[in-house]
N, C-alpha and C positions, 0 to 999 in steps of 0.2 A: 487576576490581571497582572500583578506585580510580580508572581510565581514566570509568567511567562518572561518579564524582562528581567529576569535573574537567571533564568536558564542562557537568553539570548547571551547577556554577560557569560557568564559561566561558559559555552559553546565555543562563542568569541576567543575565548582566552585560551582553550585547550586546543581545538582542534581546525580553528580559523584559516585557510588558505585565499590568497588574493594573485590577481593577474593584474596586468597594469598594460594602459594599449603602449604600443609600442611606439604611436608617430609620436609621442612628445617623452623626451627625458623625465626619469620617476620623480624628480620632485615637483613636476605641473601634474605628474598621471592621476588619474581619478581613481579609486581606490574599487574593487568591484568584485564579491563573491562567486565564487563558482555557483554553477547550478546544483552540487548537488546541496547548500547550504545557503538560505537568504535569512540573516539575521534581522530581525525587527529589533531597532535601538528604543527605548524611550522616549530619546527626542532623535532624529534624523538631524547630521547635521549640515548645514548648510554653509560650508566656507566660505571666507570674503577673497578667498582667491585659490591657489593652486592648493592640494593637500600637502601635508608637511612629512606624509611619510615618504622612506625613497627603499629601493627595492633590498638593498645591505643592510637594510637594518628591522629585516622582517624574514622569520625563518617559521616552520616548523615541526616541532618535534614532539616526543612521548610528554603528557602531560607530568609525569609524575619527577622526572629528573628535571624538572624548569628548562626556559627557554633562555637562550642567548642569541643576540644579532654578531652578525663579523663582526661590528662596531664596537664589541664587545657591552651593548645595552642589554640589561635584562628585560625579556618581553614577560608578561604576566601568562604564569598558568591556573589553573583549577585552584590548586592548592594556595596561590598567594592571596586570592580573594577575599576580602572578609567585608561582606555589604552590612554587617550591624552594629555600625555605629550609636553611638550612647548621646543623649541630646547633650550633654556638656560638649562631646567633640562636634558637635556637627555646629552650635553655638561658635566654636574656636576658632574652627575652618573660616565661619562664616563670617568671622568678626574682626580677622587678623589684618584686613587693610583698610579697618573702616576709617573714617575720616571727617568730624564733625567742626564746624569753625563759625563762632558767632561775629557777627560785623558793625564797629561801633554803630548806633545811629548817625553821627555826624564823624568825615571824615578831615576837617578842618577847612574844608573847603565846600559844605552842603552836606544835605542831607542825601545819607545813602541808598540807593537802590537795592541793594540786598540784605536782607536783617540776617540770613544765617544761610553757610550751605552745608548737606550733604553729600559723602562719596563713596564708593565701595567698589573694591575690585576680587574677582577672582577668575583664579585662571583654570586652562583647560592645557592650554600647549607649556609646553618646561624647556625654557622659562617661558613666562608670560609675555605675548605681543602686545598687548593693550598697554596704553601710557595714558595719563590725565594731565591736566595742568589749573591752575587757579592762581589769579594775580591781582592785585589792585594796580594801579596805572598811577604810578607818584606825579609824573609831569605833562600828566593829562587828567580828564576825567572818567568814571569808569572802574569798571571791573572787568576783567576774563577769564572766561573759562573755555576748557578744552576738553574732549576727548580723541583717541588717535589708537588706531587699528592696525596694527602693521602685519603684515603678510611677506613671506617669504623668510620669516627669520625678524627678530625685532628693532632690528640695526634702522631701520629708517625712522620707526615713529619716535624711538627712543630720541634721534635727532629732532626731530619736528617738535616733540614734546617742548626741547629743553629751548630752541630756538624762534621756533613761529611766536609768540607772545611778546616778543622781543621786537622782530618783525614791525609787529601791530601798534604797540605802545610808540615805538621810536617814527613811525609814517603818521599819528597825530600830534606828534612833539611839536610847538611853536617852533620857529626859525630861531628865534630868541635862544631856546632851549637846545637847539642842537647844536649853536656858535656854542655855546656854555661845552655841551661835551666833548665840542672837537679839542676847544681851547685845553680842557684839562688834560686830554690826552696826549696835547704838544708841548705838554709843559709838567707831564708826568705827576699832575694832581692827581687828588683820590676823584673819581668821574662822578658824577650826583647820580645816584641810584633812580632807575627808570621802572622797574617793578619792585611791590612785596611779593614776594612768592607767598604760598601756603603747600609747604611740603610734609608731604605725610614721610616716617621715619626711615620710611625701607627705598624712596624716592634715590637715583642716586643720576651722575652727571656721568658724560665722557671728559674725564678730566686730561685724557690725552690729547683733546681734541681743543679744549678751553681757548688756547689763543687764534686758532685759526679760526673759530667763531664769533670771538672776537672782532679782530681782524676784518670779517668780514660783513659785521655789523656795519663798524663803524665806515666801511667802503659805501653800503649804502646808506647810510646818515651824510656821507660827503657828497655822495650822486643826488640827495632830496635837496640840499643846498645848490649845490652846482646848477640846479634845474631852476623852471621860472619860478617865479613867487611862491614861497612855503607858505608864507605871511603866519597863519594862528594853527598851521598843521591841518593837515586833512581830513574831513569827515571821516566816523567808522567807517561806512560804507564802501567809500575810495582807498581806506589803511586796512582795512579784511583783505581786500582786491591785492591790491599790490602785494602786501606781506607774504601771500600764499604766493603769488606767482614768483615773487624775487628771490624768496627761500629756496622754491624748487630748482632753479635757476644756479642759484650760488651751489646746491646740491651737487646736479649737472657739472659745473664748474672744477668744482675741485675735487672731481674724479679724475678729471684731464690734464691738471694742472700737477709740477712736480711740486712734493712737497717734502717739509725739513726734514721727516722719518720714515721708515718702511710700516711702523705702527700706523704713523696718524695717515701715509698713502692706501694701506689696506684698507683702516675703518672709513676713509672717506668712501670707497670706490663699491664697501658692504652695503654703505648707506644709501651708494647709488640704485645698485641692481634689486637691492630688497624694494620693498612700496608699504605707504601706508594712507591711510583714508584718514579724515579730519574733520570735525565738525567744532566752530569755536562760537562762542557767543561773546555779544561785548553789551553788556548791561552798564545802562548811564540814566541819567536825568531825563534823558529824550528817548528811553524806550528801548528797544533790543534790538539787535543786529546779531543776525545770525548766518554766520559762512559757512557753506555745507562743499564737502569734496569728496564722492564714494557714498557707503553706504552705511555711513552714521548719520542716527537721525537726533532732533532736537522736538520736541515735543510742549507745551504752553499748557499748564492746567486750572482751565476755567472754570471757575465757583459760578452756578444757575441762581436765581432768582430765588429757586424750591430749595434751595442747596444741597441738589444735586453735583455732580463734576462731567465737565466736557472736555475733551481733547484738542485745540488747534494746530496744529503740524505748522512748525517754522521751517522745516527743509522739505526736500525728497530727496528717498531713494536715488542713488543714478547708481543703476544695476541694468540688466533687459528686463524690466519687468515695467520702467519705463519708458513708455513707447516713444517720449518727446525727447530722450535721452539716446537710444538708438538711432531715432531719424536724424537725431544731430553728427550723430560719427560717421551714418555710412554717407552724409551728404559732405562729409570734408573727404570720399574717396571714390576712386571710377566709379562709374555704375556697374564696371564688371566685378566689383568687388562687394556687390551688394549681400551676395550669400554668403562671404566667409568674413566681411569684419567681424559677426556677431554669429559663433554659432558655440551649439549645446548651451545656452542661455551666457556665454561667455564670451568676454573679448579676445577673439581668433582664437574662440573655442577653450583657454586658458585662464582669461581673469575677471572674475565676477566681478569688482567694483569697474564703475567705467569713468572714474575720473580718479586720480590718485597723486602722491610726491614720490618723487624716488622712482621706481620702475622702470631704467632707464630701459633694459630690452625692447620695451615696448615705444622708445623716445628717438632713440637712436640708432643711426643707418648700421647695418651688419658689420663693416668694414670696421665703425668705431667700436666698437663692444669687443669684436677680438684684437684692435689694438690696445685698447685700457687692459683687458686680461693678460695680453699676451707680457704687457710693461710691468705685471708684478714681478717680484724675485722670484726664481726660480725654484728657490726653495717653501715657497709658499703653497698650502695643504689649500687651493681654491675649496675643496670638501667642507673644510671647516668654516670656512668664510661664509660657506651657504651660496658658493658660485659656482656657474655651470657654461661651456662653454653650450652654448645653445641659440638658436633663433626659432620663433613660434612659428606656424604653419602659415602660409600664405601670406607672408610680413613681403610685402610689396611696394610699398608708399607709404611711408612712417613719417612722423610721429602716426601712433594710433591712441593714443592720452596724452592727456595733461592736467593740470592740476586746478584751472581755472575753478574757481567756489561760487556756488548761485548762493548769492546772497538777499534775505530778505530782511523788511524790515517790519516793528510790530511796539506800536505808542501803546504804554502801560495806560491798564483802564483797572477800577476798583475790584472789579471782580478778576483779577488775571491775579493768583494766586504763587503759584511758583509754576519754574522750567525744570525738565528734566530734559539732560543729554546723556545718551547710549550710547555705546558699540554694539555691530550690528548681533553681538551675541545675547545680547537680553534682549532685541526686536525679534528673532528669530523664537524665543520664549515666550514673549508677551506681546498684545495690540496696544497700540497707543491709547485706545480708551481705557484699557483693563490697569495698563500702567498708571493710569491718572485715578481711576478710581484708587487704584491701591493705597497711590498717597494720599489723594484729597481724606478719605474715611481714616488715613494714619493720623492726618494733621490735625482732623475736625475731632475726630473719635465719636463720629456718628455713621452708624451703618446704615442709611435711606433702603428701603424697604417698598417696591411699587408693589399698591394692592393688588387682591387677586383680582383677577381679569373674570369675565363670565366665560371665555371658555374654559379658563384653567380649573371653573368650579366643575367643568362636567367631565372632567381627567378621569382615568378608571386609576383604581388602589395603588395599584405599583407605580402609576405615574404620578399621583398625590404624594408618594412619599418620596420620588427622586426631586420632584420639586421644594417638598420641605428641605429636603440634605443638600440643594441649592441656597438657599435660605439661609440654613444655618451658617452653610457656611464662609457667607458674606458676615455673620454677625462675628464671627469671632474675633478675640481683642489681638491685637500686636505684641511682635514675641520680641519685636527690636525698637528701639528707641532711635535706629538710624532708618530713615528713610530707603536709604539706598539698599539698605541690608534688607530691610521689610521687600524691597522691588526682586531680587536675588532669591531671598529666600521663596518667593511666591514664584518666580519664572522659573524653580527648579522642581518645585517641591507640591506643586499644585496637583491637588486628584480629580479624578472624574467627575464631581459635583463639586470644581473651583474651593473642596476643601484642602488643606493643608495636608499632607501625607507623609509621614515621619520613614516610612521606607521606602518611597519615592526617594527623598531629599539623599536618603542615606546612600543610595544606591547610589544617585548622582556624584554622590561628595568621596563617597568613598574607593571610585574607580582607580585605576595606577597610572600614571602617567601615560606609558603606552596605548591605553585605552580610554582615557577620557575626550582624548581631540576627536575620536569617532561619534561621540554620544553629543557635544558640546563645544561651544566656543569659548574662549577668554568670554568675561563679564564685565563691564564696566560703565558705570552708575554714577551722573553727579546731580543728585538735585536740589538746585537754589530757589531760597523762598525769598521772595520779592517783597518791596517798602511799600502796600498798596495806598497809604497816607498819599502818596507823590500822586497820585491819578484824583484825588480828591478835588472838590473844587476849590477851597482856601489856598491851596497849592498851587494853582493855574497862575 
């Protein structure tokens, strides 16, 4: 089995040629073998939006002299290969952005809803589009968490990452609390801190951009005020809403607007046209709130009775795959445009998540998009930028996205264990139950076991022993002490009887840049284990 995805690697690498259709610019094209070569990947992968290769930077030649793009990137051949990684390295890989954080019981205001979370990320695309985020809420109540998908280059989640929590935390702020930080800022005090972050080491900011995000916080902290009654701050529910919609918005904004540098004008207008998906949670005393935009999912792992584990889904998908999600776009457009909002399972045939930030192509009339392009300097390499003069096929009546987040809500109960929030690169590897099982058995360190069944006693030999190597290998122990890593290591590395496979994993880990985005997505993992004391009756 494994002999054959190592050839496919191996084939891929030396002697791989690709066509790309022609109605869309290569960096939306779908990436597509010739017939005389179909590679079978490991995992097939399933992008959350256009592929990231573009046609300059894929060439090829004699395996043995290595390969070069015009872009001057190395593309991998035969000989740079090396799938046998040593478990110290695949350990390293696996361990290098992990992310553990215990949380006092009491944060001097109650008892807290999360006793500890886990994180882990790895990527696929170079650099990595995945972003997380994790924050306690100083002048509210609450925690946040985040995960963020970005697609077309990382420029937009990296924004959303650093900025949406900010958003959220400042749309529950008291009125009380927002006089407080207009006042400091008019009077050039130190401003009272509205988040703790938890930043893992390699986390970093756009610090070119710091005052114009600023800036435009506090624009809208003066619009919450200006408006009717703030009185005690908004529900999560109502500060999820708003934050995502204002964020994208201000997004939008200051793409069009001039601003003080040619630097902070470019990254504003990168952040534009790139897109990213968002999935946040806001865990408090009252339960969970979970805002979903795209195709990050957030997941709830429920301890049985038997103590067993169960999966409850706090978002969906908004991809085509659901049907309540397509009926809602093609009914914001003609009926004659019934067959191309949504076609090859993609929005106008281009972008699989169907709700997003950023994305403006898909926001704004054709006229604005080549006027924002057209007002960079002249001497700007749009290449690099990851901008394309382009409009997608049958863009007729736009907007065709936006970023509005279905929000649910879900009252902590004794048995509601912890949440885990993905990018859609570990959904695309694992099922929400399989991922709950993985943690619940990490958590409990008990492997549940359903008896044999009476049909399974009447299996013939060879199907008695693939059911044993099922069996087993549910029982084996955990190799990581981080949840996140344990979910990671399992969506890469799992074999044909859900056992653990040391050159599965390797192959995975081990591909080269150039070829990993083919097999793989960015990974990105946080999972919070919850105060289940709070759902108690003494608590009520």
């Amino acid at each position: 089995m494994y002999g054959r995805v190592y050839a496919s690697i191996l084939q891929r690498a030396s002697s791989y040629t690709l066509t790309l259709y022609s109605a869309a610019p290569v960096q939306y094209a779908h990436l597509v073998a010739l017939p005389s070569y179909q590679p079978q990947p490991a995992h097939q992968c399933h992008c959350s939006s256009w592929s990231p290769f573009r046609s300059d930077q894929l060439c090829c030649t004699g395996e043995e002299s290595g390969n070069w793009s015009r872009s001057g990137r190395h593309l991998s051949t035969r000989q740079d290969l090396d799938l046998q990684l040593s478990r110290v390295q695949i350990n390293s890989i696996l361990r290098t952005n992990e992310q553990t954080v215990s949380v006092p019981e009491f944060d001097g205001r109650g008892l807290s809803a999360v006793r500890k979370f886990e994180s882990n990320q790895l990527a696929a695309n170079t650099p990595n589009e995945d972003r997380r985020g994790a924050a306690t809420c100083l002048q509210s109540k609450g925690m946040l968490f985040g995960v963020f998908d970005g697609h077309g280059g990382w420029a937009c989640a990296q924004a959303v990452s650093e900025r949406l929590l900010y958003y959220i935390a400042v749309a529950m702020m008291s009125e009380h609390s927002l006089e407080e930080l207009e006042k400091s800022m008019e009077r050039g005090r130190p401003v009272p801190p509205i988040l703790q972050w938890y930043k893992h080491h390699a986390d970093f900011n756009y610090r070119e951009s710091a005052s114009l995000y600023i800036d435009h916080l506090r624009v809208f902290w003066q619009d919450l005020l200006d408006g009717e009654e703030h009185g005690e701050g908004m529900s999560p529910r109502d500060a999820l809403d708003c934050a995502f919609k204002r964020l994208d918005a201000d997004i939008s904004l200051e793409a069009q607007v001039p601003l003080s540098s040619d630097l902070m004008k470019s990254t504003a207008i990168q952040v534009a046209f790139a897109g990213c998906t968002a999935c946040v949670a806001h865990v408090g005393t009252d339960g969970i709130y979970v805002a979903n935009s795209g195709d990050c999912r957030a997941v709830l792992g429920v301890q049985n009775e038997d103590g067993s584990w169960s999966a409850l889904p706090l978002s969906q998908d908004h991809n085509s795959q659901n049907r309540d999600e397509v009926e809602r776009i093609k009914a914001q457009h003609p009926p004659s445009e019934r067959d191309t909002v949504i076609t090859d399972d993609r929005l106008l045939g281009v972008l699989m998540p169907l709700r997003a930030f950023g994305d403006v192509r898909f926001k704004w009339s054709h006229e604005l998009q080549q006027s924002i392009l057209s007002s960079l300097e002249s001497g700007v390499d749009l290449d690099s930028l990851n901008l394309y003069q382009y409009t997608p096929p049958n863009y007729l009546t736009p907007p065709y996205l936006d970023v509005a987040p279905e929000i649910t809500h879900h009252k902590l109960r004794p048995q509601d264990r912890f949440l885990i929030l993905g990018t859609d690169g570990l959904w695309d590897e694992l099922g929400s139950e399989e991922a709950v099982r993985l943690i619940g058995e990490h958590l409990s360190g008990i492997h549940l076991q359903a008896p044999v069944s009476p049909s399974e006693r009447q299996l013939k030999l060879g199907q008695m022993h693939e059911l044993l190597l099922k069996r087993r290998a549910r029982a084996s122990p955990a190799l990581d002490t981080n949840a996140a890593t344990h979910l990671i290591r399992h969506a890469l590395g799992t074999g044909e009887y859900g056992e653990l496979c040391q050159e599965r994993l390797a192959s995975m880990l081990a591909l080269p840049e150039d070829l990993a985005r083919m097999y793989r997505d960015d990974i990105t993992a946080t999972v919070v284990y919850l105060n289940s004391d709070l759902a108690k009756p003494h608590h009520r």
